[in-house]
C-alpha positions as CSV (number, residue, x, y, z in Angstrom):
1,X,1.3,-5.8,-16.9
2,X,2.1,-2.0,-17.4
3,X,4.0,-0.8,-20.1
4,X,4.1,2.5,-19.5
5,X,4.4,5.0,-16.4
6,X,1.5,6.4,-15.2
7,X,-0.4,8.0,-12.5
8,X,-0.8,4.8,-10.6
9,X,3.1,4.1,-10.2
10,X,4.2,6.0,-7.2
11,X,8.3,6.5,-5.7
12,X,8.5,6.7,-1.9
13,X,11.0,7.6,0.3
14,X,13.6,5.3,1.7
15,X,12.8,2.9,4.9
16,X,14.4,5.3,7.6
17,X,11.1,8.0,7.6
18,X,9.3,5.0,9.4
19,X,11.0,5.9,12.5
20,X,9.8,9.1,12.8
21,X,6.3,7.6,12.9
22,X,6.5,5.7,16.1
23,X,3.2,7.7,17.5
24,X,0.9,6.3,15.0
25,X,2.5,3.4,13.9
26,X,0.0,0.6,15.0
27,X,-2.3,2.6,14.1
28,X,-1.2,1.9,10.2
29,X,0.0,-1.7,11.0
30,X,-3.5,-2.5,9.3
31,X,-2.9,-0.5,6.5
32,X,1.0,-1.5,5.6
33,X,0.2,-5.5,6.8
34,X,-3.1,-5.7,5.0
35,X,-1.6,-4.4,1.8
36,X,1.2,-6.8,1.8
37,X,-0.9,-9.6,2.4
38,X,-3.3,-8.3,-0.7
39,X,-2.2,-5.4,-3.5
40,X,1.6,-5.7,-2.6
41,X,2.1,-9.5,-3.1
42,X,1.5,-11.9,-5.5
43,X,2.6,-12.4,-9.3
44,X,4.4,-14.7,-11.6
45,X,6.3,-12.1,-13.1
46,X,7.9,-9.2,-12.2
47,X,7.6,-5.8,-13.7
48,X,10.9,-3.8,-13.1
49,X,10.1,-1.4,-16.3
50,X,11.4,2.5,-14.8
51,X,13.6,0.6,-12.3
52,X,17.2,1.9,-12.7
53,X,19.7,-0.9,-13.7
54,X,22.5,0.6,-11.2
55,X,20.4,0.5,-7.9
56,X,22.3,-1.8,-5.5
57,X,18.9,-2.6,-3.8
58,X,15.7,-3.8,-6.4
59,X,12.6,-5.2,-5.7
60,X,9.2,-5.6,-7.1
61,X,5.8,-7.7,-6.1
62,X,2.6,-8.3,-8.7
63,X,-1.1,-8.6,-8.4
64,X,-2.9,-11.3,-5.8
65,X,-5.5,-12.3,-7.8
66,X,-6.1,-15.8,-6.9
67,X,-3.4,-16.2,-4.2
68,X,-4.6,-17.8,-1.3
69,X,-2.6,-15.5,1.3
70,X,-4.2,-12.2,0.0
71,X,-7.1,-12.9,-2.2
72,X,-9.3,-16.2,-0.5
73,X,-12.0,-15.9,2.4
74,X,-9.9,-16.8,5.1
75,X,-7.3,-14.4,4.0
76,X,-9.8,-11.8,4.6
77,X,-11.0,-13.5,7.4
78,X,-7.2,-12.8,8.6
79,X,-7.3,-9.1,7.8
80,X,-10.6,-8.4,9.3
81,X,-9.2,-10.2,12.8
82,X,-6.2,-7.8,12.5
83,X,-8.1,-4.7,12.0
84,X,-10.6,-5.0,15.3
85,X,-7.3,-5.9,17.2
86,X,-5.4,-2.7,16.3
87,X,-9.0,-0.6,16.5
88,X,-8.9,-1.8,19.7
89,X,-5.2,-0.9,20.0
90,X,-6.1,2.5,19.3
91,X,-9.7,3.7,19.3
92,X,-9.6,7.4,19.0
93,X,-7.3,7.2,15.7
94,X,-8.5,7.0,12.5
95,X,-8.1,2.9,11.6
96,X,-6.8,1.5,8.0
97,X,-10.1,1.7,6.3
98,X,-10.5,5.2,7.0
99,X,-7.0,5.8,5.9
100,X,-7.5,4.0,2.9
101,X,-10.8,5.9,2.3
102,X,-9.4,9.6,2.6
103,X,-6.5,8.1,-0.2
104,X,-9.0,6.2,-2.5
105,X,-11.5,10.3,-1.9
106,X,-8.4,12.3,-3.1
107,X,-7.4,10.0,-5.8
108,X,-9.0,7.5,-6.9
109,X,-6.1,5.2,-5.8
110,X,-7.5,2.0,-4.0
111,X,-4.9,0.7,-1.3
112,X,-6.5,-3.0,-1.3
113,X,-7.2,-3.3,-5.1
114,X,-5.3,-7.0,-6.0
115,X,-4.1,-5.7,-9.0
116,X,-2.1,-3.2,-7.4
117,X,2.3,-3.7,-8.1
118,X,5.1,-1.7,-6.8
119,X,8.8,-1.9,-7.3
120,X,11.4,0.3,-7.0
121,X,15.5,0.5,-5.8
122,X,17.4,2.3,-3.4
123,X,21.5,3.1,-3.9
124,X,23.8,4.3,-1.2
125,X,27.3,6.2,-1.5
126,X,30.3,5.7,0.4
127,X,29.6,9.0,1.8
128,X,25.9,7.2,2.7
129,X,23.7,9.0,0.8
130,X,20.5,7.6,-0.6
131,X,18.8,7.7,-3.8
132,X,16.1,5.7,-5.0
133,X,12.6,5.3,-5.1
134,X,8.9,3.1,-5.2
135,X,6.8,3.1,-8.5
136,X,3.3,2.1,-8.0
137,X,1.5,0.8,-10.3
138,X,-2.5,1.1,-9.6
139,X,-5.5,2.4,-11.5
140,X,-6.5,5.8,-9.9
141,X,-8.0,9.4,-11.0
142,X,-5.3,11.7,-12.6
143,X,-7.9,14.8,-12.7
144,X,-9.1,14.1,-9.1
145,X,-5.7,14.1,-7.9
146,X,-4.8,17.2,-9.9
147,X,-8.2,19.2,-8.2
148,X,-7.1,18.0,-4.6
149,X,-3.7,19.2,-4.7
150,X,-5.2,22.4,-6.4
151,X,-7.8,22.3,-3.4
152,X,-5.6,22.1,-1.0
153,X,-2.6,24.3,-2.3
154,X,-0.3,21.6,-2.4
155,X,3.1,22.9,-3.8
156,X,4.2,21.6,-6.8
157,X,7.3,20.8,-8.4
158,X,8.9,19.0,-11.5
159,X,10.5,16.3,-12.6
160,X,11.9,17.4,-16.4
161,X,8.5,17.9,-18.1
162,X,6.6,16.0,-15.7
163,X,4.4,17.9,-13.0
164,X,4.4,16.9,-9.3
165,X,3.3,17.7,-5.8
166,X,6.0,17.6,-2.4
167,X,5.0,14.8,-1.1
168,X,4.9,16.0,2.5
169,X,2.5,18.8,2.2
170,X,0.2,16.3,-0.1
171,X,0.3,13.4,2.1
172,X,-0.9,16.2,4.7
173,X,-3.6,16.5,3.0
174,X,-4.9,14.1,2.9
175,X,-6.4,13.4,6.7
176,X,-5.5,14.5,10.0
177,X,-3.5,11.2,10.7
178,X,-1.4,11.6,7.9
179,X,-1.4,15.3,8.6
180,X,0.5,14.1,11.8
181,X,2.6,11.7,10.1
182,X,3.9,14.2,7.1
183,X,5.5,16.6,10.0
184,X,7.6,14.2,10.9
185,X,8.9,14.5,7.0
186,X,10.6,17.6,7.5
187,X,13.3,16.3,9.7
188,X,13.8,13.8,6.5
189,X,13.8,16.3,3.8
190,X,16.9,17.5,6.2
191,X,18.8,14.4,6.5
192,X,22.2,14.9,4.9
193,X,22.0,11.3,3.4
194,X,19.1,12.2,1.7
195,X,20.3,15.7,0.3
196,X,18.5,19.0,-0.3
197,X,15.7,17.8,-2.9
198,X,12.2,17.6,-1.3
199,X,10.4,14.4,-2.0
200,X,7.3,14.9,-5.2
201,X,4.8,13.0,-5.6
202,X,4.6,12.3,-9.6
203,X,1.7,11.3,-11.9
204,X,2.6,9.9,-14.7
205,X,-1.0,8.7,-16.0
206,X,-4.1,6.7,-15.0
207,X,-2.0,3.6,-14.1
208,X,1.3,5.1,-13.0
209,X,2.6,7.6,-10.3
210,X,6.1,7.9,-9.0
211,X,7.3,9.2,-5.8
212,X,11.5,10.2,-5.6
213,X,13.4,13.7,-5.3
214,X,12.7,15.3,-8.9
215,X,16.3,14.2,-9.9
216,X,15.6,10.8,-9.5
217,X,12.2,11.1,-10.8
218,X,13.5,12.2,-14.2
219,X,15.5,9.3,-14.4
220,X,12.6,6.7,-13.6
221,X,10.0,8.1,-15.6
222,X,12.3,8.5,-18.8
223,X,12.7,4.9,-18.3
224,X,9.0,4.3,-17.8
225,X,9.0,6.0,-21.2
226,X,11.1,3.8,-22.9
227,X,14.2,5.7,-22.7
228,X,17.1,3.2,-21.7
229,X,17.1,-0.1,-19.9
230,X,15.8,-0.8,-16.9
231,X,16.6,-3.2,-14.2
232,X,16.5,-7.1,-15.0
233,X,16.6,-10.0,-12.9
234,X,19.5,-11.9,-13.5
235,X,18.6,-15.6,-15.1
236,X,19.9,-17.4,-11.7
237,X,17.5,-15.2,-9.7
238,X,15.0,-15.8,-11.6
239,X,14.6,-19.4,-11.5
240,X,15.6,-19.3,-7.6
241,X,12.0,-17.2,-7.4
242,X,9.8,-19.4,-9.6
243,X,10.7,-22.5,-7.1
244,X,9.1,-20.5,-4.9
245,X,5.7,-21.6,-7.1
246,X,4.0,-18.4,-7.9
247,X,6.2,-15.8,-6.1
248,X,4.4,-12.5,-5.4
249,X,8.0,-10.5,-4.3
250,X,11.1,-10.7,-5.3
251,X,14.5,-8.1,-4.0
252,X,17.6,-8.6,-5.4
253,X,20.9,-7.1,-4.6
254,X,23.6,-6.3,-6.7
255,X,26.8,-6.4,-4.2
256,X,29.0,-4.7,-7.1
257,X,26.5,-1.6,-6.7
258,X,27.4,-1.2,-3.1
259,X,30.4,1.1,-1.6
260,X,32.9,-1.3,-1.9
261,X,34.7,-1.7,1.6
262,X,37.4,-4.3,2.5
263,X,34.8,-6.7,4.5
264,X,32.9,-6.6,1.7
265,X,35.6,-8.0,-0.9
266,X,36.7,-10.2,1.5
267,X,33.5,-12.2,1.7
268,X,33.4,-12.5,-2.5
269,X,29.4,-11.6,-2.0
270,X,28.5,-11.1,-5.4
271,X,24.7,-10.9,-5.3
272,X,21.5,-11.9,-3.0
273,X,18.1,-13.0,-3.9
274,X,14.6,-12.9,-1.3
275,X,11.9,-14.2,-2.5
276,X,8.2,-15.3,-1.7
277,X,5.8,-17.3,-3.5
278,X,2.5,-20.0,-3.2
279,X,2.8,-23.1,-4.0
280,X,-0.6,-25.0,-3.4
281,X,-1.2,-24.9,0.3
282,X,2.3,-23.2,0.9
283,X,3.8,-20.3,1.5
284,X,7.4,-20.5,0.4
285,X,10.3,-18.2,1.2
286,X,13.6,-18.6,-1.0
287,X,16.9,-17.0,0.2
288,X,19.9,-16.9,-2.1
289,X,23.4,-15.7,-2.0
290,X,26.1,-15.7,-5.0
291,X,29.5,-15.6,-3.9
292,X,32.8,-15.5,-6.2
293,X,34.1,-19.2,-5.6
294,X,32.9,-22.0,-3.8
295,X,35.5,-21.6,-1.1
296,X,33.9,-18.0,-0.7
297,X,30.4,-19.8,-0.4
298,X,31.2,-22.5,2.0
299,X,31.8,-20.7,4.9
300,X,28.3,-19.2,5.5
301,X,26.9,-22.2,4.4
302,X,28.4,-23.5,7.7
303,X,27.4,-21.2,9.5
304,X,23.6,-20.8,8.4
305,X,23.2,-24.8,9.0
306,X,25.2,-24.1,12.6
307,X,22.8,-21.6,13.9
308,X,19.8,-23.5,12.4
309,X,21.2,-26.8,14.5
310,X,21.8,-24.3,17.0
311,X,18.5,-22.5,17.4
312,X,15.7,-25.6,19.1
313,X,18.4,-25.4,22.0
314,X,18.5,-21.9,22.2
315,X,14.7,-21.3,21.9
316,X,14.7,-23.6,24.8
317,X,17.1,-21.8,27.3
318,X,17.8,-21.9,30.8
319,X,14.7,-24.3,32.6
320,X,15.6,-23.6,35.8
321,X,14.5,-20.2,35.1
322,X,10.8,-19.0,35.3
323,X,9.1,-17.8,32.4
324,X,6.1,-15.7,32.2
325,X,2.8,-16.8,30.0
326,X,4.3,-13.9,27.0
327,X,7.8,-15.9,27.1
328,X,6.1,-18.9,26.5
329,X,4.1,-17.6,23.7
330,X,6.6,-15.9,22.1
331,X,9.0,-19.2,22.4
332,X,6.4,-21.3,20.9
333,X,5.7,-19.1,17.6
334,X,9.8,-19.0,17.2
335,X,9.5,-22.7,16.9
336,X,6.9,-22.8,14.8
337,X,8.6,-20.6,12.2
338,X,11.9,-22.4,12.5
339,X,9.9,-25.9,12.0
340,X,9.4,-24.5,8.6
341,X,12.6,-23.9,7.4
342,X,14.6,-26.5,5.7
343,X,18.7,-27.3,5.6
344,X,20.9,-24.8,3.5
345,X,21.5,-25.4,0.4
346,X,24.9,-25.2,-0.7
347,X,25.7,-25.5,-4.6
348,X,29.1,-24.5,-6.2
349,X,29.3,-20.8,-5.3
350,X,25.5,-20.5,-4.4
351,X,24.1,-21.1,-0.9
352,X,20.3,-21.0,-0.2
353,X,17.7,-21.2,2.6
354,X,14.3,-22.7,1.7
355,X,11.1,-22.2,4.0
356,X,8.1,-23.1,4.1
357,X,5.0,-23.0,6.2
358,X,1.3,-23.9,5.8
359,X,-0.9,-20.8,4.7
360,X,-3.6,-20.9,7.2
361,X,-1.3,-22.2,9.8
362,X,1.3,-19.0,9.2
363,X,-1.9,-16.5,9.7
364,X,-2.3,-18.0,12.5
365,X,1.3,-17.5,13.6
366,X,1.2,-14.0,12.1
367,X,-2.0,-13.0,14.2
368,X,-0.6,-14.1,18.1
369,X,2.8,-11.7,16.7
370,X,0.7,-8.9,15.8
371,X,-1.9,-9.2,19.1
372,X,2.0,-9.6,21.2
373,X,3.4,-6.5,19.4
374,X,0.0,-4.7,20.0
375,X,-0.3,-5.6,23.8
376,X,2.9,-4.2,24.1
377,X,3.0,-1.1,22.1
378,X,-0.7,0.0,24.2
379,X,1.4,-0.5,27.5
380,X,4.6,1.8,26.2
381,X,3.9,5.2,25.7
382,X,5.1,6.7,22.5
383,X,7.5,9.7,22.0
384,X,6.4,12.9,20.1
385,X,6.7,13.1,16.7
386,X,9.6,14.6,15.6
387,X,11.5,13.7,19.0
């Protein structure tokens, strides 16, 4: 585990630039899917060093090595079958491995490595701003990275004492697909909810690199550094992710961290827990919720068993009404992943959901989504960036 920041810990931008993706999305399915079923999963423990404590939002994931969903033959078996399906999605564009191949030129940083973590946090105002950010932690080339941004004129910026790069104009560089990608940062860096700080890219050493607005990226990689206390997973939380067996991800949510609103005291939500771990042939999916009282508890626990009791019926709807052969499909997979997942749990002032599905079998499930989504996505055409 790292014990220090360095240039393979990275800090990303929150989940809403994906939408302004949509024209090349499937053609980095490969690339975002692959990695989470290799560098961005597995781990018994979690590293949250450089993590702020007062994020409302944490998460983190640890190396594969070993797993049997991203580091066994038929898990790469899996990821081959994905990557001549999305090719064939999309044969002009460049495909994951040549992604992965103009990152791994510029910096030494390889996307598949199993020994690749992340984790990060994300807060949110009342007035719904963001702040918040991804550390990765992966071995890559601090003086290659430093000679391509010089290559390439990549702006820098700082973070305190710490040199950096804007993200967008380095992510630009980096191939003509991510070229196309990074302009749809711009209309980001504009977003009120993010503020005025452009996004850097940060390199902290060999090992670490963090990616945040420079503000934020002070504050991570003085923690990296050892100066103040990072996030913690609470003891509870914890133990709910061990049960998992060897869980590989882990976010956490701190309610009291979020803009309080009346709904939200009203519920007594204190804090929520998703996990995912292997436990021999398994892979197993724990969610948790902490409420203030049992009697704050009990009513979601009602309703989570409800709609489970509820959902076979529903899956089977109306069968007087034709169905097409995608309908089917796509009703047969739903039952499959419901099959897996067991009563709620309800204990004091905790509920939890328990899941669990065969590894082999949930690739399987996992590839007829991704060909569905694919089929679909190659029949509807996709806006302009930036649109």
């Amino acid at each position: 585990m790292a014990t220090e920041g360095g240039p393979d810990t990275f800090i990303l931008y929150p989940p809403q630039f994906i939408i302004h993706l949509q024209p090349i999305l499937m053609r980095i399915i490969s690339t975002l899917a692959l990695t989470l079923a290799t560098a961005l999963l597995p781990a018994q423990d979690f590293d949250f060093k450089g993590v702020p404590a007062d994020h409302a939002v944490t998460f983190a994931t640890a190396s594969s090595r070993g797993l049997k969903v991203g580091d066994s033959p038929e898990a790469k078996a899996f990821k081959a079958r994905l990557e001549r399906m999305l090719a064939d999605l999309d044969p002009s564009g460049q495909d994951g491995k040549a992604m992965q191949a103009a990152i791994r030129n510029a910096t030494g940083f390889d996307l598949e490595s199993a020994d690749n973590r992340f984790a990060g946090g994300l807060s949110v105002t009342k007035a719904g701003a963001f702040t918040g950010g991804l550390i990765i932690r992966g071995r890559h080339d601090s003086a290659k990275l430093a000679a391509h941004a010089a290559g390439k004129n990549v702006p820098s910026l700082r973070a305190g004492a710490t040199k950096g790069w804007k993200a967008q104009e380095l992510i630009a560089s980096l191939s003509a697909d991510l070229s196309q990608a990074a302009n749809g940062f711009s209309e980001i860096s504009q977003d009120e909810a993010l503020g005025a700080e452009p996004f850097g890219v940060f390199d902290i050493d060999n090992d670490t690199l963090v990616v945040a607005q420079p503000k934020e990226a002070a504050r991570i990689i003085g923690l990296l550094k050892g100066q103040g206390a990072s996030f913690a997973l609470p003891a509870t939380q914890r133990s709910a992710a061990a049960s998992t067996g060897r869980p590989y991800v882990v976010l956490s949510i701190n309610a009291s961290k979020l803009p309080a609103t009346p709904e939200l005291t009203e519920s007594g939500f204190i804090a929520g827990l998703f996990a995912m771990g292997e436990k021999g042939n398994d892979q197993v999916m724990k969610v948790n919720a902490t409420f203030a009282s049992q009697a704050k508890a009990a009513p979601l626990a009602m309703q989570a068993q409800g709609m489970l009791a509820m959902a076979p019926m529903m899956l089977a709807g109306d069968p007087t009404k034709p169905e097409t052969a995608e309908e089917k499909e796509m009703k047969a997979l739903a039952g499959e992943l419901l099959a897996g997942i067991q009563p709620v749990e309800a204990s004091g002032n905790q509920v939890t959901l328990t899941a669990k599905w065969d590894t082999l079998k949930l690739f399987g499930m996992m590839e007829k989504i991704v060909a569905v989504a694919a089929k679909k996505a190659k029949e509807t055409p996709q806006p302009a960036l930036g649109k």
